[in-house]
C-alpha positions in Angstrom: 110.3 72.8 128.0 113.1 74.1 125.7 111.6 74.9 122.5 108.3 74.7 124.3 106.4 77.3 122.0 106.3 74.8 119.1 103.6 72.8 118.1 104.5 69.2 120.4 105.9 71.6 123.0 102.2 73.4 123.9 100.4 69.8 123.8 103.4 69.2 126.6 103.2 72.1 127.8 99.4 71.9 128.6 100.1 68.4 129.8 102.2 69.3 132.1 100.7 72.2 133.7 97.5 70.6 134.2 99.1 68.3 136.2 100.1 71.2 138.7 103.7 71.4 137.5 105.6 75.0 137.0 105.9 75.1 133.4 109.0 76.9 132.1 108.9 77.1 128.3 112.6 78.7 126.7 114.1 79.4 123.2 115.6 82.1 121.2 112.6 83.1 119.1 110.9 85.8 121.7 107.8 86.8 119.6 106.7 83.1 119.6 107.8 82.3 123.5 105.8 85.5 124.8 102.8 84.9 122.6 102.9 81.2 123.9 103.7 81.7 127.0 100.6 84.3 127.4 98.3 81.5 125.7 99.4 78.7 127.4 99.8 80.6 130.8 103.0 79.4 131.6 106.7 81.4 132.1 109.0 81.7 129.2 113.0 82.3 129.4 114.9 83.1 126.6 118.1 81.1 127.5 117.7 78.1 127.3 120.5 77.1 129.8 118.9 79.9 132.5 115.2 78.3 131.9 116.8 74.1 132.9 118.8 75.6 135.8 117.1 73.7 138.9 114.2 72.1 136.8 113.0 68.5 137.9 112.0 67.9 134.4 114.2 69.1 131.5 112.5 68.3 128.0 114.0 69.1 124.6 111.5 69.9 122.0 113.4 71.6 119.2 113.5 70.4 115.2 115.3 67.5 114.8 118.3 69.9 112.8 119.1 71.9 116.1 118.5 68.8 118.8 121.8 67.5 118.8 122.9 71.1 119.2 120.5 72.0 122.1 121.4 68.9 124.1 125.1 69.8 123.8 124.2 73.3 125.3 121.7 72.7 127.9 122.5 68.7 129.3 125.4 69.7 131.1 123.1 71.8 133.3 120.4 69.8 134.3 120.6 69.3 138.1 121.8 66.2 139.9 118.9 63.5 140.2 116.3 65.0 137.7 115.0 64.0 134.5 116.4 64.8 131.1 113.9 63.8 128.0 113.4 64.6 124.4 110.5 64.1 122.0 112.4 63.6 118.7 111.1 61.2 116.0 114.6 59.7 116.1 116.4 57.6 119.0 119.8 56.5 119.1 122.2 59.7 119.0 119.6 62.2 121.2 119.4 59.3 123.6 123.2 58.9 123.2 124.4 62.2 123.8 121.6 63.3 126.6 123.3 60.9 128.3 127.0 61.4 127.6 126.8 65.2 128.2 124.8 65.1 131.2 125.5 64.3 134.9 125.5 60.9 135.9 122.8 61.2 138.3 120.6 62.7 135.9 118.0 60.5 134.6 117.6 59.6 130.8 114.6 59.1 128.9 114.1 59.2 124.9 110.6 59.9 124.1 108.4 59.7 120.4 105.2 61.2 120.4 103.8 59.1 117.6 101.4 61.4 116.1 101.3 65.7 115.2 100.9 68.6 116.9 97.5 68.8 114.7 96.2 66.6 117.7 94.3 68.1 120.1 95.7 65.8 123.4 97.2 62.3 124.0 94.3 60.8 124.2 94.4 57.4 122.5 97.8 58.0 120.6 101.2 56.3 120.9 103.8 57.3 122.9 107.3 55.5 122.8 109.6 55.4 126.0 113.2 54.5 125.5 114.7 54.6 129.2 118.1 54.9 128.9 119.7 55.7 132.6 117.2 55.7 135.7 113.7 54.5 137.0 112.1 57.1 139.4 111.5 59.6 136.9 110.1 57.0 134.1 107.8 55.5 136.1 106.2 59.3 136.9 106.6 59.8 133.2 104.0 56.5 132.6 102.2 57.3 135.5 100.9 60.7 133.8 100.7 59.4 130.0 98.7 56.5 131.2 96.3 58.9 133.5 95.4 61.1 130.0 94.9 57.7 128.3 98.0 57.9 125.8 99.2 54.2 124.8 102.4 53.8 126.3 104.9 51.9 124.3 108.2 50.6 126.0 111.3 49.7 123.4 115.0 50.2 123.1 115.9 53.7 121.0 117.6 50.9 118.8 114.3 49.2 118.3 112.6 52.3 118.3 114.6 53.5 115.0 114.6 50.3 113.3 110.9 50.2 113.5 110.4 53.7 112.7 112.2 53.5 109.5 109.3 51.8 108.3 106.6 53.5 110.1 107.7 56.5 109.6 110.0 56.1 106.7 108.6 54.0 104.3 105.4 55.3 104.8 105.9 59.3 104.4 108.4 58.1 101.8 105.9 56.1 99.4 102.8 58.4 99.9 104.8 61.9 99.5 105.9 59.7 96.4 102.7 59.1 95.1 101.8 63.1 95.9 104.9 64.1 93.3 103.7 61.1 90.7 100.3 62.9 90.5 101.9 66.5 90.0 104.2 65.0 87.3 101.3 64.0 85.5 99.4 67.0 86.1 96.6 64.4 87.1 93.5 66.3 88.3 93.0 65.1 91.8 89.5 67.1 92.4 88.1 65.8 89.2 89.2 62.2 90.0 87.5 62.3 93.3 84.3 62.3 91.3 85.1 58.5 90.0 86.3 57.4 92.9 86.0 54.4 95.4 86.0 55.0 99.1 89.2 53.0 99.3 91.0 56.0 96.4 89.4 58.9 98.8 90.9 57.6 102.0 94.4 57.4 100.2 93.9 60.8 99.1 93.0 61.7 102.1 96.1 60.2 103.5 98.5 61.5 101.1 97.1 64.9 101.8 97.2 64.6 105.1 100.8 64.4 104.9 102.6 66.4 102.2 99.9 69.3 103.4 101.9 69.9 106.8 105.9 71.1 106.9 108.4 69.7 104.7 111.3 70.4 106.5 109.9 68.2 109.6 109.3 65.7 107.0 112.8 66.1 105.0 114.4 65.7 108.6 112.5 62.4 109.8 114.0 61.2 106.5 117.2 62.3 106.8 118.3 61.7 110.7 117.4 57.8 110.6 120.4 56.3 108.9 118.1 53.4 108.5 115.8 54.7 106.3 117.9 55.0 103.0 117.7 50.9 103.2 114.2 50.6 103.9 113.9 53.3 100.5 116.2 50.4 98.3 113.9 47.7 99.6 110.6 49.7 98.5 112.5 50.5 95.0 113.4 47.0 94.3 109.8 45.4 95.1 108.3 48.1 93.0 110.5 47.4 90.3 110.0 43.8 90.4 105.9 44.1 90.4 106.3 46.6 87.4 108.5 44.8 85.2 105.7 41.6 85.7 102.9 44.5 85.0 105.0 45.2 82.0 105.6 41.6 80.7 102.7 40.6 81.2 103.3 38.1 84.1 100.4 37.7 86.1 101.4 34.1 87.6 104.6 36.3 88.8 102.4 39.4 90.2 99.8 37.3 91.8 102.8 35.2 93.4 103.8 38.3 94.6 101.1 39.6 95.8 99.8 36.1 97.3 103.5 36.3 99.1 103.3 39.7 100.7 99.2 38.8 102.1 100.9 35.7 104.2 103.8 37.7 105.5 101.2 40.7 106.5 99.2 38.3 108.3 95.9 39.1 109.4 94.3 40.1 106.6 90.8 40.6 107.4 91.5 42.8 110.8 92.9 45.1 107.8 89.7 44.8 106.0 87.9 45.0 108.7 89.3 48.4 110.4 89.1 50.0 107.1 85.6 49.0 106.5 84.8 50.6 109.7 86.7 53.8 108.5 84.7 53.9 105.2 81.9 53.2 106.8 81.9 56.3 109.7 82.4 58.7 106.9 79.4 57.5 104.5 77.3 57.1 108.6 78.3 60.9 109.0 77.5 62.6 105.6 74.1 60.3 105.8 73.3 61.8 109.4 73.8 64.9 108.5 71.6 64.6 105.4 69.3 63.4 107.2 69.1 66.9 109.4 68.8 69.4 106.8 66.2 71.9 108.5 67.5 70.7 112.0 69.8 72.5 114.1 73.0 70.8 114.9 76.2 71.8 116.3 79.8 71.3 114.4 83.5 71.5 115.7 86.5 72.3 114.4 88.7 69.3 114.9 92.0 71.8 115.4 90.6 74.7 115.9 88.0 74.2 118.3 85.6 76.6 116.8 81.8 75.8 117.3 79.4 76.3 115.0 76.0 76.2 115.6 72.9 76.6 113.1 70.3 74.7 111.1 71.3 72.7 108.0 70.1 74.3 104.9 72.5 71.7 102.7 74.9 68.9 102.5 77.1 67.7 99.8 79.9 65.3 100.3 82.2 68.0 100.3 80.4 70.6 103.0 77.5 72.0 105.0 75.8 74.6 104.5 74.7 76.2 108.1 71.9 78.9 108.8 72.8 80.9 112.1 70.4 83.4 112.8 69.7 84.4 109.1 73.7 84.1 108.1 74.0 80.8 105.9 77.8 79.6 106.5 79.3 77.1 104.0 81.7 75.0 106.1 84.1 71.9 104.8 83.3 68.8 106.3 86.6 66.9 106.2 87.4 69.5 109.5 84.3 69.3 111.4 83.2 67.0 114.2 79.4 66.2 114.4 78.7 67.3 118.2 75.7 65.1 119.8 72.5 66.3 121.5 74.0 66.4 124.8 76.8 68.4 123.6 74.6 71.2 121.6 72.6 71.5 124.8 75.4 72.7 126.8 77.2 75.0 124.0 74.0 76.7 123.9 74.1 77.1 127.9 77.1 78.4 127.9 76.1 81.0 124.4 72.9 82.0 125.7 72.6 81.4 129.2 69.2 79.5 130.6 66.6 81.1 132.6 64.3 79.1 135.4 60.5 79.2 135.5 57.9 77.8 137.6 54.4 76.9 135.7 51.6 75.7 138.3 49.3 73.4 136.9 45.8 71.5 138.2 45.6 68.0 137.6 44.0 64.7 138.1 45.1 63.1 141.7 46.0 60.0 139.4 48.3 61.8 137.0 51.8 60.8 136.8 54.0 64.0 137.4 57.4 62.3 137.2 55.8 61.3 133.3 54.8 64.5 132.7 58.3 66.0 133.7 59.7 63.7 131.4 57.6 65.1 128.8 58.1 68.5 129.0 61.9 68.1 128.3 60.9 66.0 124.9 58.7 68.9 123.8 61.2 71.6 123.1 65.1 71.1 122.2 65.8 74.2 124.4 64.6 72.6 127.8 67.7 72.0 129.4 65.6 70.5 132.6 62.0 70.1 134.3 61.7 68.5 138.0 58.8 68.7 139.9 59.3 71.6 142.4 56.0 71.2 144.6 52.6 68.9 145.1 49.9 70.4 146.6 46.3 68.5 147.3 43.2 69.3 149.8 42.2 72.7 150.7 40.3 74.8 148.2 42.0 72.3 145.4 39.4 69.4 145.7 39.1 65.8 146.7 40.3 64.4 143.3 42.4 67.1 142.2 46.1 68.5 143.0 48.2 71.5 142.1 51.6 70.1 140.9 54.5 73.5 140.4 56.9 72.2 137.4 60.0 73.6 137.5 61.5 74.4 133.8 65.3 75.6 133.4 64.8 77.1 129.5 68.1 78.2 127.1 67.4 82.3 127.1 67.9 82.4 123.0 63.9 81.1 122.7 62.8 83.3 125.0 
């Protein structure tokens, strides 16, 4: 993994290495490789051209600025017959020069991780494959994408960059553009939230999402796709046209428009109806959880990880405020993931530990014990399990009677 202490490189890195590989991560910056390396439990080199030496799997994980760079220096010593990859945004020239500068029996795949490194996995994100020379080593490549449920897209790195000057492109382009319109105006985003519909507070949520993470990766997607200064005229020139009919006053002209762009989109109501969903989820969420205020519940960090557990003492649309053994903690919801019954159970297992206990008890011959298990682990959160252990009848116990031992596993924090 060379640049394998960035961000992509330790989701790669992880991915990797829980498949069993060796995981070599390398760059110059040593204070970030040894701190990575120690988190991630892998090896880190410092050259970059020692670290690929006799590697099956070279990948190049660097910014886009130094990529062209690093494949220069380290291609021409990957080893006959293994696989040389990259996960830059762009296509054409890392694909191109991966593989004129390495062997010719060195396979060649361009990759695009379609999403952050504010992702905690693959898991249900896009992932672009641009094979360029070789099969072996591709189909090993899907083989382990696939298994971690990533959604494998196959294209052409010319494809790949003509498409991602609009996915990409167009799309940081117009809502980093809409970010600067609001500070020109010195428009008060918090205030406005206060008026808005849930349509303006996911596009807010949307243009914070991205001009809140690094510019210079930003800048760079930008500025490497030669095809994206096109896709920026095309965008100028259909805003222009819609606000000089705004302007004059035109609204058979804007509602052509308009009428025009719905047809070529196509479906429509798939649109409506994903993003109904997504409003929806957010209003089911803040409900639920005003709906447990004197309940415990258990919150995650969505990038972090951090747990928190505690017993809702309020909830505005903006945060929770959490009781944990007498410390109220005000956290922001837009971070946090709702963890479900099942999952609280088991954080607290592994916080607090569980104790078992046997409780003997004389019943009716006629009583249902398998019922009675069941409701002993409705009666108190904090029963983790209750089975029936042992049945006793006759002796000293009676005709009509029989001793039945419950056993209880409890969490330790009640006790």
């Amino acid at each position: 993994m060379v640049g394998g202490y960035g961000g992509m490189g330790r989701i790669f890195a992880r991915l990797f290495k829980g498949e069993g590989c060796d995981v070599v991560i390398s760059g110059p910056t040593e204070g970030k490789g040894v701190e990575a390396a120690g988190e991630l439990g892998v090896e880190y080199v410092r050259d970059n051209v020692e670290a690929v030496r006799g590697a099956d799997v070279v990948v190049v994980t660097v910014p886009i600025a130094v990529t062209a760079d690093t494949i220069r220096e380290v291609a021409p010593h990957v080893k006959e017959g293994a696989l040389l990859m990259d996960l830059t945004s762009v296509k054409e020239w890392p694909c191109e020069l991966m593989a004129r500068h390495s062997k010719p029996g060195v396979e060649v795949v361009g990759t695009h991780p379609i999403f952050g490194p504010r992702v905690p996995s693959v898991d249900g994100q896009v992932f672009v494959l641009t094979p360029v020379r070789g099969e072996r080593w591709v189909k090993w490549l899907r083989s382990v994408l696939v298994k971690h449920n990533a959604r494998v897209v196959e294209s052409t790195p010319r494809e790949h960059d003509e498409v991602m000057a609009v996915v990409q492109g167009l799309t940081h382009f117009a809502y980093i553009s809409i970010g600067k319109t609001l500070m020109d105006l010195d428009f008060d985003v918090k205030r406005s939230r206060q008026f808005s519909s849930p349509l303006y507070e996911l596009m807010l949520d949307m243009i914070g999402r991205i001009i809140g993470q690094d510019p210079h990766l930003y800048a760079e997607i930008q500025m490497q796709n030669p095809r994206i200064p096109g896709i920026h005229d095309a965008y100028l020139k259909a805003a222009a046209e819609l606000s000089r009919a705004v302007r004059e006053k035109r609204e058979s002209d804007f509602v052509a428009m308009m009428v025009a762009a719905a047809r070529h989109f196509g479906d429509t109501e798939r649109s409506m109806g994903r993003s109904d969903k997504a409003i929806g989820s957010l209003v089911a969420e803040l409900n639920a959880l005003k709906g447990s205020v004197g309940r415990e519940i258990c919150l995650r960090h969505m990038y972090s990880g951090v747990t928190h557990l505690g017993v809702v003492e309020s909830v505005t649309p903006d945060e929770v405020v959490l009781n944990d053994g007498g410390k109220a903690r005000t956290l922001k919801l837009s971070n946090l993931v709702v963890l479900g019954d099942g999952e609280r159970v088991e954080y607290k297992k592994g916080k607090y530990g569980t104790t078992k206990k046997d409780y003997s008890v004389v019943l009716s011959e006629s009583a249902d014990e398998g019922f009675i298990c069941g409701l002993i682990r409705e009666h108190d959160e904090n029963i983790v399990s209750a089975c029936v252990k042992d049945v006793y009848k006759g002796g000293k116990i009676g005709g009509w009677l029989k001793s039945v031992c419950f056993s209880v596993e409890i969490i330790q924090e009640d006790l």
